[in-house]
DOGUVEX-719662 format. One record per atom (N, C-alpha, C): x negated, y, z negated; atom name; residue number from 1. Coordinates in pm, 1 decimal. Example, Ala and Ser with C-alpha at 12.3 -4.5 7.8 and 13.67 -1.06 7.14 Angstrom:
BEGIN
-1319.0,-569.0,-780.0,N,1
-1230.0,-450.0,-780.0,CA,1
-1320.0,-330.0,-780.0,C,1
-1285.0,-225.0,-708.0,N,2
-1367.0,-106.0,-714.0,CA,2
-1290.0,3.0,-787.0,C,2
//
This chain:
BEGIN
-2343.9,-1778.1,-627.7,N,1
-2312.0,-1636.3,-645.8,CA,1
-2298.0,-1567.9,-509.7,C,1
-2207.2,-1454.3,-501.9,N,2
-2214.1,-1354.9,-414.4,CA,2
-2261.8,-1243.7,-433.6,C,2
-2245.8,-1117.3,-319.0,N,3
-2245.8,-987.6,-306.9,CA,3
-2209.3,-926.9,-369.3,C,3
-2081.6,-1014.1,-450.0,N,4
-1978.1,-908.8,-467.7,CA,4
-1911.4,-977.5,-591.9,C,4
-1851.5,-861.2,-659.5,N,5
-1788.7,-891.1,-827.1,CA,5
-1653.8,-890.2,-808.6,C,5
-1598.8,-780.8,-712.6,N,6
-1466.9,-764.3,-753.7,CA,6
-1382.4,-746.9,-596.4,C,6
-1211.8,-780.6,-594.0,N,7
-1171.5,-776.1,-501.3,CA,7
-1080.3,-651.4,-512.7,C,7
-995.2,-592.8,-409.8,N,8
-911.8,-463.2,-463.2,CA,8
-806.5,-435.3,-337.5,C,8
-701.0,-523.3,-359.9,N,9
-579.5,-490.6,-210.4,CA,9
-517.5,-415.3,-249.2,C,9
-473.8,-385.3,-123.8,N,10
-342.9,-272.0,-100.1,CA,10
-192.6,-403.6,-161.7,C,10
-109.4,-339.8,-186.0,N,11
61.4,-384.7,-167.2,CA,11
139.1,-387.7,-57.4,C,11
208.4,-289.2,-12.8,N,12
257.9,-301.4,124.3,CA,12
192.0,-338.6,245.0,C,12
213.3,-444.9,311.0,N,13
206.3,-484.6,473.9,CA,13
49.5,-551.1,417.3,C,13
17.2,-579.6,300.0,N,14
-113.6,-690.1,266.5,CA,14
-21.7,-783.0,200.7,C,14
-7.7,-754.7,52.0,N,15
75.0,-857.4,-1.4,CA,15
172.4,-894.6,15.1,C,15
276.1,-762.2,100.4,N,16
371.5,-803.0,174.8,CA,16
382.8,-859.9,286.3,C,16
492.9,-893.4,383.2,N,17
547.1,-888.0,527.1,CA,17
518.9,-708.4,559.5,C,17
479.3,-749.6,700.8,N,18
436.6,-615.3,754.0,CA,18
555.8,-486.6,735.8,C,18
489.6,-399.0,719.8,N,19
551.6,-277.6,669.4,CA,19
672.7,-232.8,790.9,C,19
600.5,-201.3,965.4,N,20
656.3,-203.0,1044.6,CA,20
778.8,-291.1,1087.2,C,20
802.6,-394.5,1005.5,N,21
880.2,-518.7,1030.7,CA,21
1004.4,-444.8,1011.5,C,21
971.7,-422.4,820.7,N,22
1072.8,-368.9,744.3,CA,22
1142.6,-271.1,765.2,C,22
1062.2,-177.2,838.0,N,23
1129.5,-13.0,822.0,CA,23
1220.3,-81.8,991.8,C,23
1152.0,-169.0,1074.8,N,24
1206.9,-139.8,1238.3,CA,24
1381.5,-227.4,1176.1,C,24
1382.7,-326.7,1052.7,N,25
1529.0,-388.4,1002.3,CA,25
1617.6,-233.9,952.1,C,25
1552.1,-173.8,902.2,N,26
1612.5,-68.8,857.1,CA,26
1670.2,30.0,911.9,C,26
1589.8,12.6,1060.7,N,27
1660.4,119.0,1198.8,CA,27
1752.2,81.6,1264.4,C,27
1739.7,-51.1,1278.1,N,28
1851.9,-134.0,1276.9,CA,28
2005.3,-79.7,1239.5,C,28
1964.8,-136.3,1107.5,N,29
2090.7,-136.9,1016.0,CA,29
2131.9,25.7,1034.4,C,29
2056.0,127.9,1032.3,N,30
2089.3,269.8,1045.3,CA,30
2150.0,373.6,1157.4,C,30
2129.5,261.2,1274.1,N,31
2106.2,259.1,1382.6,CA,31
2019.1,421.4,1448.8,C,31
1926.6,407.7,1435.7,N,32
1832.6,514.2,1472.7,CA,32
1705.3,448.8,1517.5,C,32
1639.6,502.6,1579.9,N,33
1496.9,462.1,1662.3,CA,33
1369.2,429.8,1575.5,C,33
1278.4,300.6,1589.2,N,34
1213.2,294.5,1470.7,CA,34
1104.1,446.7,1514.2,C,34
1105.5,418.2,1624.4,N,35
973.2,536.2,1675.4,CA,35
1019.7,666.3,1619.1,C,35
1160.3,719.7,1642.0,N,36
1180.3,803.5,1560.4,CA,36
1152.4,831.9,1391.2,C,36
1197.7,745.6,1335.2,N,37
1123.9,739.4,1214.1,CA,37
1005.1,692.7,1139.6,C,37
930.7,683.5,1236.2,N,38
772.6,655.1,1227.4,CA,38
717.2,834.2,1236.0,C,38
791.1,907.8,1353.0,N,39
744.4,1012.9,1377.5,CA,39
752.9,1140.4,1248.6,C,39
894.3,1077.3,1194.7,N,40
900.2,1147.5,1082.8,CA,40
811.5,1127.4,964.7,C,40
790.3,998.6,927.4,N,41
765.6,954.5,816.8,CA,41
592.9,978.5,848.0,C,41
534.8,1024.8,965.1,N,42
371.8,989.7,1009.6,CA,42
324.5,1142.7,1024.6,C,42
408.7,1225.3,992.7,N,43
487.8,1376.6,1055.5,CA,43
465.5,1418.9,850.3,C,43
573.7,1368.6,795.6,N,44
514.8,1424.7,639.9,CA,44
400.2,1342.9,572.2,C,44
369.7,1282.4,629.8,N,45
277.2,1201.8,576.4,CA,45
78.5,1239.8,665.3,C,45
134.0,1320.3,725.6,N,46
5.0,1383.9,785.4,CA,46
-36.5,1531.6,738.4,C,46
89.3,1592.2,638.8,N,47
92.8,1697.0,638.7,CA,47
155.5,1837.4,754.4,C,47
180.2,1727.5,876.7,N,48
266.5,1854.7,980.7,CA,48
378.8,1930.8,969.1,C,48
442.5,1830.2,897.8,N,49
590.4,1870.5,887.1,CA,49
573.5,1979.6,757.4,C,49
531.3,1888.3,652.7,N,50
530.7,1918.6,524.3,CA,50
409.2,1853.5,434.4,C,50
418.4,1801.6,304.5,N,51
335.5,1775.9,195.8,CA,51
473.2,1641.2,153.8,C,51
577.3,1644.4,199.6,N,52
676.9,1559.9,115.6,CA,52
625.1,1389.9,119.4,C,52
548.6,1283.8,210.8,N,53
489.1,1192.6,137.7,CA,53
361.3,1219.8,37.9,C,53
289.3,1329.1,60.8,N,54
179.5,1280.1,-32.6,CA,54
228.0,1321.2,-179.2,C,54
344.5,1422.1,-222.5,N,55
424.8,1485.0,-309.4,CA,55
434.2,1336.8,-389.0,C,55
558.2,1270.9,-267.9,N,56
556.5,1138.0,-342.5,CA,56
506.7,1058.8,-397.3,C,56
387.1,1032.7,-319.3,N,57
288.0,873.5,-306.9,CA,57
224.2,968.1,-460.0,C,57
215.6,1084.5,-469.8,N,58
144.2,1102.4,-631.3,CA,58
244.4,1099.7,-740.0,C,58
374.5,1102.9,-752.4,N,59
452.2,1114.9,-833.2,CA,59
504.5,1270.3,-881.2,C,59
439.9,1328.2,-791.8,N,60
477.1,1469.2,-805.3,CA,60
648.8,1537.9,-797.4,C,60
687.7,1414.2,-730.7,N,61
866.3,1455.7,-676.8,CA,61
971.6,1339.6,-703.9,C,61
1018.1,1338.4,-769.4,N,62
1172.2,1218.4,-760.0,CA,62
1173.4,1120.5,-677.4,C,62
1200.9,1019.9,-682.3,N,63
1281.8,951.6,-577.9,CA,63
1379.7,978.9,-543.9,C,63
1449.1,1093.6,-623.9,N,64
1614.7,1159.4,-539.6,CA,64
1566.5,1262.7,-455.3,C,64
1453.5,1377.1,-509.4,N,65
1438.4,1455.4,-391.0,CA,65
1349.2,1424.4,-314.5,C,65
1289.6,1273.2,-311.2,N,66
1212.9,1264.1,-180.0,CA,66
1343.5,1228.0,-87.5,C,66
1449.2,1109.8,-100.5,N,67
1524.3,1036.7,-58.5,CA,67
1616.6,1167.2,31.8,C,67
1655.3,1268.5,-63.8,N,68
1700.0,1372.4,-23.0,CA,68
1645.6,1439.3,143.0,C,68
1487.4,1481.7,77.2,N,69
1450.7,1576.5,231.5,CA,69
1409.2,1516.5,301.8,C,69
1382.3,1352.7,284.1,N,70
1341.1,1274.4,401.5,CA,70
1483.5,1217.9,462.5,C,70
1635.3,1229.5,444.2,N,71
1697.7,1202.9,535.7,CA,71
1729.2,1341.0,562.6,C,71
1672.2,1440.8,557.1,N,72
1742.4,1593.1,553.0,CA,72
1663.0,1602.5,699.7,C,72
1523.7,1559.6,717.1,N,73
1413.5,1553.7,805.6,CA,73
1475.1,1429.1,898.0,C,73
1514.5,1341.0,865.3,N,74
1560.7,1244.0,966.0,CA,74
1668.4,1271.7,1061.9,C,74
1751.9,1352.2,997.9,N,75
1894.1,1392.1,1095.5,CA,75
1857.8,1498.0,1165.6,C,75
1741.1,1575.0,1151.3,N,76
1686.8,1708.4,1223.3,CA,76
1628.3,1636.9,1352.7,C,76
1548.4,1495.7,1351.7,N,77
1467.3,1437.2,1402.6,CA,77
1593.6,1343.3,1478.1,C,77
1705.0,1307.0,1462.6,N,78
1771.5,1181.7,1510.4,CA,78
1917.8,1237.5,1545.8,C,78
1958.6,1314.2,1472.3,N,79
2129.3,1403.7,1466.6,CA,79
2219.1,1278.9,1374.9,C,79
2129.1,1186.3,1345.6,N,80
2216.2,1094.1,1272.1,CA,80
2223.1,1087.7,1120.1,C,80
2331.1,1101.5,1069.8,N,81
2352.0,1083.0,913.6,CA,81
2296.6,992.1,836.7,C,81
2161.7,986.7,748.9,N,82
2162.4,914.4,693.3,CA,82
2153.3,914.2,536.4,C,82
2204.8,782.0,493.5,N,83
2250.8,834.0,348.5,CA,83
2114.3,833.6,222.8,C,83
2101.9,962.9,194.6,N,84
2003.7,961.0,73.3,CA,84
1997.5,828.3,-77.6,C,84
2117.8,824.5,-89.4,N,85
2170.7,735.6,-180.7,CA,85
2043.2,594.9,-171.1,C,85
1974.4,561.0,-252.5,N,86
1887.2,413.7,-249.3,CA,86
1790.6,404.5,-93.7,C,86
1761.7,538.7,-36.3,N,87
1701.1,501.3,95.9,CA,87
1572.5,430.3,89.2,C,87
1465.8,429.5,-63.9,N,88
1322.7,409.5,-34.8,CA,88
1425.9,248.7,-76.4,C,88
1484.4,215.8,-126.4,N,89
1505.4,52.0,-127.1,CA,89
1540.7,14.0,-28.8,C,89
1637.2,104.4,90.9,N,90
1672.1,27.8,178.8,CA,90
1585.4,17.9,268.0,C,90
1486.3,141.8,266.1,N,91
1385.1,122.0,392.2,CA,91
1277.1,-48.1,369.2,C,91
1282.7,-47.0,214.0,N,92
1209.7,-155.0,254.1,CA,92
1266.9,-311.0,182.4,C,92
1377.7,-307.3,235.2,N,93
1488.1,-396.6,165.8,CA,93
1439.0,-539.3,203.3,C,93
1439.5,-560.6,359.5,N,94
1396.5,-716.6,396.2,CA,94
1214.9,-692.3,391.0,C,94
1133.6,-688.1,295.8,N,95
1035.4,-685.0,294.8,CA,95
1000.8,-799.6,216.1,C,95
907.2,-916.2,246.2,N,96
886.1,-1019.3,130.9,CA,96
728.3,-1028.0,80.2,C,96
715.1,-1108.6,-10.4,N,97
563.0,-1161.2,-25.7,CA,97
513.4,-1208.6,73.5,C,97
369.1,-1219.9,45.8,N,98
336.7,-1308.7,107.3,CA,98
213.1,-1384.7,44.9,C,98
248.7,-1518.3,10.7,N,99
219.0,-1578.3,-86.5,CA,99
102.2,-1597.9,-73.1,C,99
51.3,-1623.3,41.5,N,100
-91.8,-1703.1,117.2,CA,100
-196.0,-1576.4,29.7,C,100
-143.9,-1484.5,61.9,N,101
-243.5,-1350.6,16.8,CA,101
-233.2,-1354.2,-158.6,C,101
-147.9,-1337.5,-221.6,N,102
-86.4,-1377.8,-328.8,CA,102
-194.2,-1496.0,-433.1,C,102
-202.7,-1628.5,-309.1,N,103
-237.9,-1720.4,-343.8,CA,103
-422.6,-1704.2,-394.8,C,103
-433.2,-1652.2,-240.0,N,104
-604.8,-1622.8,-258.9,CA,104
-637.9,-1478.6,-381.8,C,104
-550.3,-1365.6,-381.1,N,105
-587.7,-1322.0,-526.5,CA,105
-603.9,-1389.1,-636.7,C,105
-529.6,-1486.3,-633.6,N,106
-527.1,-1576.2,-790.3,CA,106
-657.4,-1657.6,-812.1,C,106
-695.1,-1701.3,-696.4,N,107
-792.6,-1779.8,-656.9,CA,107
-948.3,-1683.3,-720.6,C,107
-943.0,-1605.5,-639.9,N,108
-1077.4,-1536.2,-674.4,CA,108
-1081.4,-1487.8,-809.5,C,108
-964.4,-1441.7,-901.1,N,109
-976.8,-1410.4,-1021.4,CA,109
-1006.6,-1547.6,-1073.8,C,109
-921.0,-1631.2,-1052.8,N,110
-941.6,-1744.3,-1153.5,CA,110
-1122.8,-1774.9,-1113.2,C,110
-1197.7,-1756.9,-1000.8,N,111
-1359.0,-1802.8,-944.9,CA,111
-1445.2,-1693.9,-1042.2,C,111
-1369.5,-1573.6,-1130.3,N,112
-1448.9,-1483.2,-1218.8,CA,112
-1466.8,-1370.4,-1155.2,C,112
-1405.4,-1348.5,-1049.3,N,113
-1419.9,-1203.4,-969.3,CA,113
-1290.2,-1094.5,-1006.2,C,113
-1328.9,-1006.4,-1061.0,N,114
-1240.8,-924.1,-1083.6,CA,114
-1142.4,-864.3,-992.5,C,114
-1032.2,-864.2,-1006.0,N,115
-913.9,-829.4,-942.7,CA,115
-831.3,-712.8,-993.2,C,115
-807.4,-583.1,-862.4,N,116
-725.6,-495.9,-889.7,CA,116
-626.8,-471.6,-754.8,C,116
-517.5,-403.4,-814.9,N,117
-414.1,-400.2,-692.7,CA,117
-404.9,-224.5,-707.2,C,117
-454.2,-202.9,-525.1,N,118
-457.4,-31.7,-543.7,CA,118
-341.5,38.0,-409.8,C,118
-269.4,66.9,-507.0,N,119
-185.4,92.5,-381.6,CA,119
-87.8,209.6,-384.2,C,119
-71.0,274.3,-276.5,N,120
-6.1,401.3,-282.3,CA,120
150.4,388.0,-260.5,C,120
203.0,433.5,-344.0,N,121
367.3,401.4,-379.3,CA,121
471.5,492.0,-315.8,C,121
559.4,445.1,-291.7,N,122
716.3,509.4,-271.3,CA,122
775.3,463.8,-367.6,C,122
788.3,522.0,-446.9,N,123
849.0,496.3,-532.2,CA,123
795.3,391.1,-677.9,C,123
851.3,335.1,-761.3,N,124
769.6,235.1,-813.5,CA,124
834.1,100.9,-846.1,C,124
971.6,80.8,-792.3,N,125
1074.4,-22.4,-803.9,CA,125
1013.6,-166.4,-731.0,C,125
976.3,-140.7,-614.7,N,126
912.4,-256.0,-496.3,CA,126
831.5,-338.5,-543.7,C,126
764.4,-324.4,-679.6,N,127
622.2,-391.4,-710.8,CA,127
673.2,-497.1,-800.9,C,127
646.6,-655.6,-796.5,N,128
694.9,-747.6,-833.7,CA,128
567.3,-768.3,-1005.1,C,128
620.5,-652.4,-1069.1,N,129
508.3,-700.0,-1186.9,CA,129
519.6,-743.6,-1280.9,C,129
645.7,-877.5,-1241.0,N,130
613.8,-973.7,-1326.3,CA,130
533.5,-1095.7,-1272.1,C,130
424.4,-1079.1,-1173.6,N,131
372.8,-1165.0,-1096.6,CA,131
171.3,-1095.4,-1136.6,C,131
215.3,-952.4,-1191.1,N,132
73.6,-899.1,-1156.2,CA,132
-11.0,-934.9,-1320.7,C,132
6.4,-1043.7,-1405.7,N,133
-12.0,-1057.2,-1501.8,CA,133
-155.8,-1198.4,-1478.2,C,133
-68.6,-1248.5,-1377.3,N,134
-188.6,-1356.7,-1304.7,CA,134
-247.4,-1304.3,-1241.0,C,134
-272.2,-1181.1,-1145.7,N,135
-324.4,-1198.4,-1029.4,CA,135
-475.4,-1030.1,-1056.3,C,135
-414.2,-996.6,-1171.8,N,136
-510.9,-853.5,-1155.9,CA,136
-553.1,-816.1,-1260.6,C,136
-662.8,-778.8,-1231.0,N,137
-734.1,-767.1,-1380.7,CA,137
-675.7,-555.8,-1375.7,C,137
-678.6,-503.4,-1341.4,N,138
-640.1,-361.1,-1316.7,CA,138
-494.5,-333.3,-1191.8,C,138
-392.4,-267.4,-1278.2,N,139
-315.5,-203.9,-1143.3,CA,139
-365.2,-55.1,-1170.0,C,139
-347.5,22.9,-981.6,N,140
-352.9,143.8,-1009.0,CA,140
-267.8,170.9,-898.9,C,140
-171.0,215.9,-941.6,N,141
-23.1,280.7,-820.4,CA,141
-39.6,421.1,-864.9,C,141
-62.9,505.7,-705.8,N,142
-49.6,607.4,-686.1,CA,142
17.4,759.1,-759.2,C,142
149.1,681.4,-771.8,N,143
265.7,788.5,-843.7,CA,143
233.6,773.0,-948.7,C,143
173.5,668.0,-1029.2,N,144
153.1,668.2,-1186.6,CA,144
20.9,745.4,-1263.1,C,144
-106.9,751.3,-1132.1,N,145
-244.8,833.0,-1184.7,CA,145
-238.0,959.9,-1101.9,C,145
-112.3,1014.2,-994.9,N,146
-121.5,1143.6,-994.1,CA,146
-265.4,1166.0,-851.2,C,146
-285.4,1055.0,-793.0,N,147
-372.8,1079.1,-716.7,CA,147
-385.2,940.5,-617.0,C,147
-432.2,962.4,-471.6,N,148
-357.7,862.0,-407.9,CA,148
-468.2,816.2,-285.1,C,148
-435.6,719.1,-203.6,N,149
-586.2,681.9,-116.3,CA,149
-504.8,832.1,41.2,C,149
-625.8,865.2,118.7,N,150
-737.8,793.3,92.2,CA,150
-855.8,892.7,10.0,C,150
-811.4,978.7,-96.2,N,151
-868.3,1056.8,-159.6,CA,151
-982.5,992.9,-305.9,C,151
-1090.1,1016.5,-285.5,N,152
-1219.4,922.6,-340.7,CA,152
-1164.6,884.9,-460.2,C,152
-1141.9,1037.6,-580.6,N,153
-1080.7,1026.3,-666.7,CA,153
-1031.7,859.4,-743.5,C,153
-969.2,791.8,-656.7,N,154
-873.2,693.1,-680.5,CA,154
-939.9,551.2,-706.8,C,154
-1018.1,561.1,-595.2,N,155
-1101.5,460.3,-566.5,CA,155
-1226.5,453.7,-702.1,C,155
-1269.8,595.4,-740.2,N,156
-1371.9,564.5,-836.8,CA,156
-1277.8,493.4,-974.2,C,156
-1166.7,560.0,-985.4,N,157
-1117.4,508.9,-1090.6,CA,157
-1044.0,380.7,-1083.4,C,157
-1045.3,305.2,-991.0,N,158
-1057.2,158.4,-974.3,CA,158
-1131.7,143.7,-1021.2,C,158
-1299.1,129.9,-939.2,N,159
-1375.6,50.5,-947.6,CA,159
-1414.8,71.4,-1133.4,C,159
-1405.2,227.3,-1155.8,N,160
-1439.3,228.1,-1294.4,CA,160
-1336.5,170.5,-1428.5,C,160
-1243.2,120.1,-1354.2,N,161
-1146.9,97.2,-1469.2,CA,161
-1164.1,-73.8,-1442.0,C,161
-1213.1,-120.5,-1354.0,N,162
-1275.2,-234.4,-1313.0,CA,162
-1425.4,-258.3,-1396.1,C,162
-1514.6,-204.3,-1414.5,N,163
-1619.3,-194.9,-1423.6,CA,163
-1712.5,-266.7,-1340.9,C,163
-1728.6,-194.6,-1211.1,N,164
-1795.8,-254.4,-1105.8,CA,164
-1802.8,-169.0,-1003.0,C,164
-1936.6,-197.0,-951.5,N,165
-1982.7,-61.7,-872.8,CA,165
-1922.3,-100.4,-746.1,C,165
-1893.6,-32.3,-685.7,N,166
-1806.4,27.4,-542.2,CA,166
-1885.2,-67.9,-421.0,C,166
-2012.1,-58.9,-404.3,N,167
-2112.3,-172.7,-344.8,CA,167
-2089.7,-279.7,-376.6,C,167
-2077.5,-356.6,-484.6,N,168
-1974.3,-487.6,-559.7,CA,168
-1819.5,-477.6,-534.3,C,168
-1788.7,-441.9,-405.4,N,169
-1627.5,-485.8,-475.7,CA,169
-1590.4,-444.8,-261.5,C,169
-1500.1,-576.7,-235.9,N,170
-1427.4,-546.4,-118.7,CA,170
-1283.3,-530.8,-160.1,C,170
-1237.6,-420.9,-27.7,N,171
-1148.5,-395.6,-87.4,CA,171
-1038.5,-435.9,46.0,C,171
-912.3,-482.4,114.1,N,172
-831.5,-505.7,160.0,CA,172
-700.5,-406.7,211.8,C,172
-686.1,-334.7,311.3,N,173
-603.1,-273.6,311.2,CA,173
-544.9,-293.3,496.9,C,173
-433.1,-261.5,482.4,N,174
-371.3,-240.0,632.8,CA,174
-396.6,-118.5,713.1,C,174
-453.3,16.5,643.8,N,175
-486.3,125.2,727.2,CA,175
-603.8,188.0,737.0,C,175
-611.1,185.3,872.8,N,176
-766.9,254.4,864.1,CA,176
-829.5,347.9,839.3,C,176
-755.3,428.7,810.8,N,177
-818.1,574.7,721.3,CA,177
-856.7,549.1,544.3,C,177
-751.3,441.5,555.7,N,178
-824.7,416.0,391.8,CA,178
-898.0,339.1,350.8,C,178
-913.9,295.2,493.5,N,179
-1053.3,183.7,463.3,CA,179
-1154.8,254.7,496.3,C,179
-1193.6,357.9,575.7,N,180
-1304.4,437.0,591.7,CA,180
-1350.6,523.3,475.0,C,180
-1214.7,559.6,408.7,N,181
-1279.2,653.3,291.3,CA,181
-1336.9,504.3,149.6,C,181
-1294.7,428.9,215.0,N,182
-1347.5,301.8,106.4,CA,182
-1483.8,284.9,138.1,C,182
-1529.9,286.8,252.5,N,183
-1649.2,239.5,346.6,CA,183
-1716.3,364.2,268.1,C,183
-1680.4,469.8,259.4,N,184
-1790.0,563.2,224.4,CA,184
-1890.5,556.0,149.6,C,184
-1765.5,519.9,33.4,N,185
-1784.5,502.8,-103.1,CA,185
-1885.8,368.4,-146.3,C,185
-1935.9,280.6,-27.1,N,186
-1974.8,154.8,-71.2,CA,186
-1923.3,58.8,-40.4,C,186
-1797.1,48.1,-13.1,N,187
-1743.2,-92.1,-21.9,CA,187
-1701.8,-156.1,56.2,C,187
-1759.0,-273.6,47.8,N,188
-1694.7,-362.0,195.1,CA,188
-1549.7,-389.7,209.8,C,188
-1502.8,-362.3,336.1,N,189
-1363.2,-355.3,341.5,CA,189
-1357.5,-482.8,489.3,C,189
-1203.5,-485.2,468.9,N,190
-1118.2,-561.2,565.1,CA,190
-1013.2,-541.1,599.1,C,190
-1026.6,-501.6,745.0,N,191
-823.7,-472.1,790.3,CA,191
-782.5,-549.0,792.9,C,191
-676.8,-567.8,729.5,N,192
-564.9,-658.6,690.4,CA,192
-459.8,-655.6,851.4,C,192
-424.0,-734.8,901.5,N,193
-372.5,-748.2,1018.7,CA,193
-234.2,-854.6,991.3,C,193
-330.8,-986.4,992.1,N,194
-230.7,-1066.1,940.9,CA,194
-258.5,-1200.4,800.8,C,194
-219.2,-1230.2,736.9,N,195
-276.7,-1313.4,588.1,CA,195
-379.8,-1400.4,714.7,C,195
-346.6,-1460.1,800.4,N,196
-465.0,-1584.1,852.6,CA,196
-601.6,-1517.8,880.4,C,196
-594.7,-1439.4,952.4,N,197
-740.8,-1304.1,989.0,CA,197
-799.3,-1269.5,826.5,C,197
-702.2,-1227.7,729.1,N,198
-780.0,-1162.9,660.5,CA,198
-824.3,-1314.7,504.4,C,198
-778.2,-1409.1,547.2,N,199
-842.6,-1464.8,478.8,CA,199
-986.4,-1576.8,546.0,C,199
-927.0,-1526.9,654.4,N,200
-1091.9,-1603.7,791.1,CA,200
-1201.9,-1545.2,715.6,C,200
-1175.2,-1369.0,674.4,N,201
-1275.0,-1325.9,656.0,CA,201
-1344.1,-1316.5,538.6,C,201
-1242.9,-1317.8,452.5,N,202
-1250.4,-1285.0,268.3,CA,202
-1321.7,-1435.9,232.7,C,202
-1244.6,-1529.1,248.8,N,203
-1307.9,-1686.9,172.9,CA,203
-1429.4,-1696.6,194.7,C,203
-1552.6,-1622.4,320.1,N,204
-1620.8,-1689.0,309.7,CA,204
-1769.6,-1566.4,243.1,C,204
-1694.6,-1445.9,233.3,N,205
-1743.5,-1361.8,132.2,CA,205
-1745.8,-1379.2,-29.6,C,205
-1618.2,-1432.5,-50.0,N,206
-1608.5,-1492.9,-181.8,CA,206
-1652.4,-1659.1,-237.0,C,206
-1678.0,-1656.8,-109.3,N,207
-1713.8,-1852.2,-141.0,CA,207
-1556.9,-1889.3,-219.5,C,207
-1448.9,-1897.4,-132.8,N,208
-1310.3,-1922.6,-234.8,CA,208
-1255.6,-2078.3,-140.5,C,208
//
């Protein structure tokens, strides 16, 4: 036996290829600066600019009028045109699994440890859930409960829709603000960096 009952990752840049990878292919293809659109996207997403990611990440706004004022905000930020049309797909178009991580969720559910995937959304197209039938005992995406990390809210209703106390359950994510409001709450966490680091650390918490 362990510490711990239950596991609880993020989606983007955990189960995926890193997030930064994706969006810097996308600046690419757009031809605009990734730093520039980090500034934007770190800019509504801090609340400076505006409220327009956290609008999103709760489901509060479209995917047409996020797609809308976030290239409306990009050409203010760049002078370059970019097209609203499919932008949250294209931003994260070359984004893949990553199986290794993938692999070890399956692992610990199948060892009797409960598994949930908690993750804050753009949208809700990106999420491969015809895969989340093996791997999670609970999903909870952002835009669908109206409430998003790193606000406690979210986290209790994991662990409670899990049934497992917050002290029982590590949770996996790529950013550190939402691993601190995880830490608050109880729960042992791990920055996710890259699948080899974060399973150095997880297997030997889980005995997997």
């Amino acid at each position: 036996m362990t510490d711990y009952d239950a596991l609880i990752v993020d989606f983007g840049g955990v189960l995926t290829t890193p997030l930064d990878a994706g969006m810097n292919d996308f600046c690419i293809i757009e031809g605009i600066d990734l730093q520039d659109l980090l500034k934007v996207a770190l800019g509504a997403y801090s609340g400076q600019r505006d409220d327009l990611v956290t609008a999103f990440e709760k489901g509060a706004i479209t995917e047409e009028d996020f797609s809308l004022k976030f290239a409306a905000h990009l050409k203010e930020e760049t002078g370059k045109e970019v097209a609203p049309e499919g932008l949250v797909d294209r931003l994260f178009a070359s984004l893949g699994l990553e199986e290794d991580m993938i692999g070890a969720v399956i692992k610990a559910r199948d060892k009797g440890y409960k598994t949930a995937l908690l993750s804050n959304s753009w949208g809700l197209g990106m999420y491969p859930r015809d895969r989340f039938e093996a791997m999670f005992d609970v999903v909870v995406i952002s835009g669908e409960v109206s409430m998003r990390k790193p606000d406690a809210e979210i986290f209790h209703l994991t662990t409670e829709k899990l049934g497992v106390e917050a002290k029982r359950s590590i949770f996996v994510d790529d950013h550190p603000g939402h691993l601190a409001a995880a830490e608050r709450l109880g729960m042992r966490t791990i920055l996710h960096r890259t699948p080899a680091q974060t399973l150095a650390e997880l297997e030997p918490l889980l005995a997997l």
